[in-house]
C-alpha positions in Angstrom: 32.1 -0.3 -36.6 29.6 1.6 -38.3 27.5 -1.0 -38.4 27.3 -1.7 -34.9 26.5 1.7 -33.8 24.0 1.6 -36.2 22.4 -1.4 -35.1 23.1 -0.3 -31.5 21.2 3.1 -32.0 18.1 1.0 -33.9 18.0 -2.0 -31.1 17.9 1.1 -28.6 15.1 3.0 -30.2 13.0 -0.1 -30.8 12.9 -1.3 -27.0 12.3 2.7 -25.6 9.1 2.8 -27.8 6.0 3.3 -25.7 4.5 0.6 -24.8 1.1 -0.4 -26.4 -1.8 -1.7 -24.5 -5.0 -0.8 -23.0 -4.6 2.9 -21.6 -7.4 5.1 -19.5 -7.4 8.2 -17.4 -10.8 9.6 -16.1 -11.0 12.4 -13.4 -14.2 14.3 -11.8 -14.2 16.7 -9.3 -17.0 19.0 -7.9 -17.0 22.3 -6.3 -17.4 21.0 -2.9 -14.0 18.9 -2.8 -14.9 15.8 -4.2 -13.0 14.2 -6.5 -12.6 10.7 -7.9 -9.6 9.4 -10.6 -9.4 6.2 -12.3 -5.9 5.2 -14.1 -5.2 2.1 -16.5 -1.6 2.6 -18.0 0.6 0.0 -19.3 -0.6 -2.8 -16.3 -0.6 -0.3 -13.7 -3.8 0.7 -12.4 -5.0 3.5 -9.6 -8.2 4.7 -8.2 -9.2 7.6 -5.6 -11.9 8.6 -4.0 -11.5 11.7 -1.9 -14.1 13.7 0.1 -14.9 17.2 1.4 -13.1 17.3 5.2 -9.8 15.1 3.2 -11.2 11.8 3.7 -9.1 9.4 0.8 -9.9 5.6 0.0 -8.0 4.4 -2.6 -6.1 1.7 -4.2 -3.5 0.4 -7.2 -2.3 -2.5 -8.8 1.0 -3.3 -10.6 3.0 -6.5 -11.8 6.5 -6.8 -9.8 9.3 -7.6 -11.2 8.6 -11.2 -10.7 5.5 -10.7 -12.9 3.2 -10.8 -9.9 0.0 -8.7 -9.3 0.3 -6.6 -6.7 -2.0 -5.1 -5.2 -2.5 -2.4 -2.3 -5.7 -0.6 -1.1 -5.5 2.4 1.2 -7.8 5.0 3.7 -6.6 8.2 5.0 -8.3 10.7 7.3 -9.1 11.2 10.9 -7.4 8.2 11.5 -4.1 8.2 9.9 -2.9 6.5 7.0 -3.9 3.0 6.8 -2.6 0.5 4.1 -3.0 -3.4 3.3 -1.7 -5.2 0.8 -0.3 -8.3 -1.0 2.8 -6.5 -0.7 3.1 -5.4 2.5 5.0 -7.0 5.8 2.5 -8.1 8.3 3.3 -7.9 11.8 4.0 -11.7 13.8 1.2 -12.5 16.5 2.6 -11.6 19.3 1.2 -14.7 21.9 0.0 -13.6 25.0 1.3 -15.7 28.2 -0.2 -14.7 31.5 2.4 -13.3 34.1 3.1 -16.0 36.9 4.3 -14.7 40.5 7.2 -15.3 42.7 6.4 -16.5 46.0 7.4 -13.3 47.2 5.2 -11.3 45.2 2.5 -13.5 45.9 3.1 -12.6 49.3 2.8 -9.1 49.2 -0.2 -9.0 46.6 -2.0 -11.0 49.6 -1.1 -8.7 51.9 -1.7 -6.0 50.0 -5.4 -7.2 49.1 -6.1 -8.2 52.4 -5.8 -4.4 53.7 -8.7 -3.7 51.5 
């Protein structure tokens, strides 16, 4: 029994252990709001660029659990929030089909048009 909390407690120890690999973290910012931050950590990656008045463009990169790169780049300011990515859902084309009249309504659009 002592044994197996022993090698319990080891096997535990051994697989929370940080991870090794390439690592980077680099960060500027100047006195008028600018700021820019590049991130490498254990396959994830993120970069920022922000600028005086809160524009942001940005973007990161991580492997799902599937082991697939994924990847999403991003803008925020004025215009809201605004994301793309390998990720995300994209919205179904939504086809267009021109409206077709009833006699009747035909009728009273002719009418109506003829007035003017």
């Amino acid at each position: 029994m002592k044994f197996l909390i022993v090698f319990v407690t080891l096997a535990t120890s051994a697989l929370s252990a940080p991870l090794e690999g390439e690592q980077h973290v680099a960060v500027t910012q100047d006195t008028l709001g600018n700021y820019k931050y590049d991130i490498l950590l254990h396959g994830f990656s993120k970069s920022e660029v922000g600028v005086e008045g809160g524009g942001v463009r940005g973007g990161y990169k991580y492997y799902d659990a599937d082991g697939k790169l994924q990847s999403v780049e991003y803008t925020a300011g004025p215009g809201g929030y605004q994301a793309t990515g390998t990720n995300l859902p994209v919205a179904p084309t939504v086809l267009l089909v021109p409206v077709e009249y009833t006699p009747e309504v035909l009728k009273a659009r002719n009418e109506h048009l003829a007035l003017f």
